[in-house]
C-alpha positions as CSV (number, residue, x, y, z in Angstrom):
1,X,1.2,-40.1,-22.3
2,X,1.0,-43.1,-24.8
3,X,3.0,-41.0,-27.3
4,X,6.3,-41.5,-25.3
5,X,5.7,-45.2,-24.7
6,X,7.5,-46.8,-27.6
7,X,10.6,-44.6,-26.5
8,X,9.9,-45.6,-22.5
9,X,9.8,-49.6,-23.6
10,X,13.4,-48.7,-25.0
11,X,14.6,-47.4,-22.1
12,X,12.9,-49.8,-19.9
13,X,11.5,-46.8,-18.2
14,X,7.8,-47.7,-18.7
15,X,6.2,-49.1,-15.1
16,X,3.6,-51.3,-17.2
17,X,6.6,-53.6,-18.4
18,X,5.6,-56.8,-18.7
19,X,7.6,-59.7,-19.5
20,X,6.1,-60.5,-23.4
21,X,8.8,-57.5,-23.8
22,X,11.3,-58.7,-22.7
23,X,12.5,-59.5,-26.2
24,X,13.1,-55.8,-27.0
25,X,16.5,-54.6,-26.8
26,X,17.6,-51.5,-24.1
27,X,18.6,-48.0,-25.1
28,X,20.7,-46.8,-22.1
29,X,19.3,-43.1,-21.0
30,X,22.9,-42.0,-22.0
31,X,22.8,-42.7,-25.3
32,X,19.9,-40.7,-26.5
33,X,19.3,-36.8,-26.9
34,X,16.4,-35.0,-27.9
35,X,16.8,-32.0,-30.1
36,X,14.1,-29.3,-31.1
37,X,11.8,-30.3,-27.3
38,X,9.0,-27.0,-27.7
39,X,6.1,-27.8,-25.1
40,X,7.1,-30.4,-22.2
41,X,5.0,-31.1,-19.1
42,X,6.1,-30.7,-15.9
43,X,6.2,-34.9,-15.6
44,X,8.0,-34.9,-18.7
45,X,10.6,-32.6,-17.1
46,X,11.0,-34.6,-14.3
47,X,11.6,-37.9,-16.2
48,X,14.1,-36.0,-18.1
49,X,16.3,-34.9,-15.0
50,X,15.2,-37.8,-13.3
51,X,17.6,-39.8,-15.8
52,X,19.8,-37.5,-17.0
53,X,18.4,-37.7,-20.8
54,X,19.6,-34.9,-22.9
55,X,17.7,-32.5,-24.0
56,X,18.3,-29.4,-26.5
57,X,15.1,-26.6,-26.8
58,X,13.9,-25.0,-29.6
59,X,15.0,-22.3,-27.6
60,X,18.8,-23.6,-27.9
61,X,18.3,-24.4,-31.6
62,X,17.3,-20.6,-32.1
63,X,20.2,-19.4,-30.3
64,X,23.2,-21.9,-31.3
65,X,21.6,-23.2,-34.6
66,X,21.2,-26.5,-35.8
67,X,24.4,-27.4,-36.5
68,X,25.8,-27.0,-33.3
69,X,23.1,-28.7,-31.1
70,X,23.1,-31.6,-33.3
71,X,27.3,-31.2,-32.0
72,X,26.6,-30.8,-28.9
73,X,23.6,-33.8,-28.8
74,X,26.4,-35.8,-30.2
75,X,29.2,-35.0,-28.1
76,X,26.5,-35.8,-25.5
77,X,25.7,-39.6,-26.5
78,X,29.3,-40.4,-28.0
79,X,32.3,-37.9,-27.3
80,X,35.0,-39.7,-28.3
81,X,33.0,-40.6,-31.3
82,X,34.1,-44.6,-30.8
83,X,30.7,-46.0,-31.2
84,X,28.7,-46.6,-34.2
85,X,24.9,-44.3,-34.0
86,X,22.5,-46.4,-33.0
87,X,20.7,-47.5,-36.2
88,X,17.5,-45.5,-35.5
89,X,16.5,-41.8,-35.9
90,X,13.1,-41.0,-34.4
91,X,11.5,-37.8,-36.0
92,X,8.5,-36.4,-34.5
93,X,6.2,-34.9,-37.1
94,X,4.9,-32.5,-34.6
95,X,8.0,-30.8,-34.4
96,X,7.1,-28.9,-37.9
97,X,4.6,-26.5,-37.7
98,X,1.3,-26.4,-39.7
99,X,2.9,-24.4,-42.6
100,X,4.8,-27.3,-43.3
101,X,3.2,-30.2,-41.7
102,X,-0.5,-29.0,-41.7
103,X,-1.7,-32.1,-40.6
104,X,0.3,-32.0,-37.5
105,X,-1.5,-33.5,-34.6
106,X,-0.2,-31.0,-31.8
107,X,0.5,-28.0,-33.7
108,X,2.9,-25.9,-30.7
109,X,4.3,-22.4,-31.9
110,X,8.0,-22.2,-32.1
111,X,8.1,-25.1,-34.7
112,X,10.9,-26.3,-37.0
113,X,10.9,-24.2,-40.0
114,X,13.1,-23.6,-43.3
């Protein structure tokens, strides 16, 4: 799935690591939570448990609301709120659905929506 591997070279996760990228800095598994996940594969799942990576629904968005994931994804990666965020915030474009985003590459139901 090459549209994880930016995100796998992060977390050093990726088995085709080679050595030219070496240069780029690790993300530690615990310090990153995904927020809003709609249509994961089973290996996806696995990878997920596998290293104990955080990860809030849609499902849990719809129930608890935004606010309160984005809490609890926080609380997740820094409790005691003692670390600067890490500098970056990935937003996948495919997590809006096609009445927002109609150019969407992997339009799922159960989007983000206003």
């Amino acid at each position: 799935n090459i549209h994880g591997m930016p995100l796998s070279f992060l977390l050093k996760l990726n088995p085709l690591h080679h050595p030219q990228f070496n240069w780029i800095a690790h993300l530690p598994t615990e310090c990153l939570a995904y927020i809003g996940l709609r249509d994961m594969n089973e290996g996806e799942k696995e990878i997920l448990m596998k290293h104990g990576i955080k990860a809030c629904s849609m499902h849990k968005v719809d129930c608890y609301g935004i606010g309160k994931v984005v809490e609890m994804a926080l609380n997740y990666v820094n409790l005691q709120r003692d670390r600067p965020m890490h500098p970056g915030l990935s937003f996948d474009i495919d997590a809006l659905g096609p009445s927002v985003a109609p150019s969407t590459g992997t339009s799922v139901s159960n989007s983000v929506s206003w």
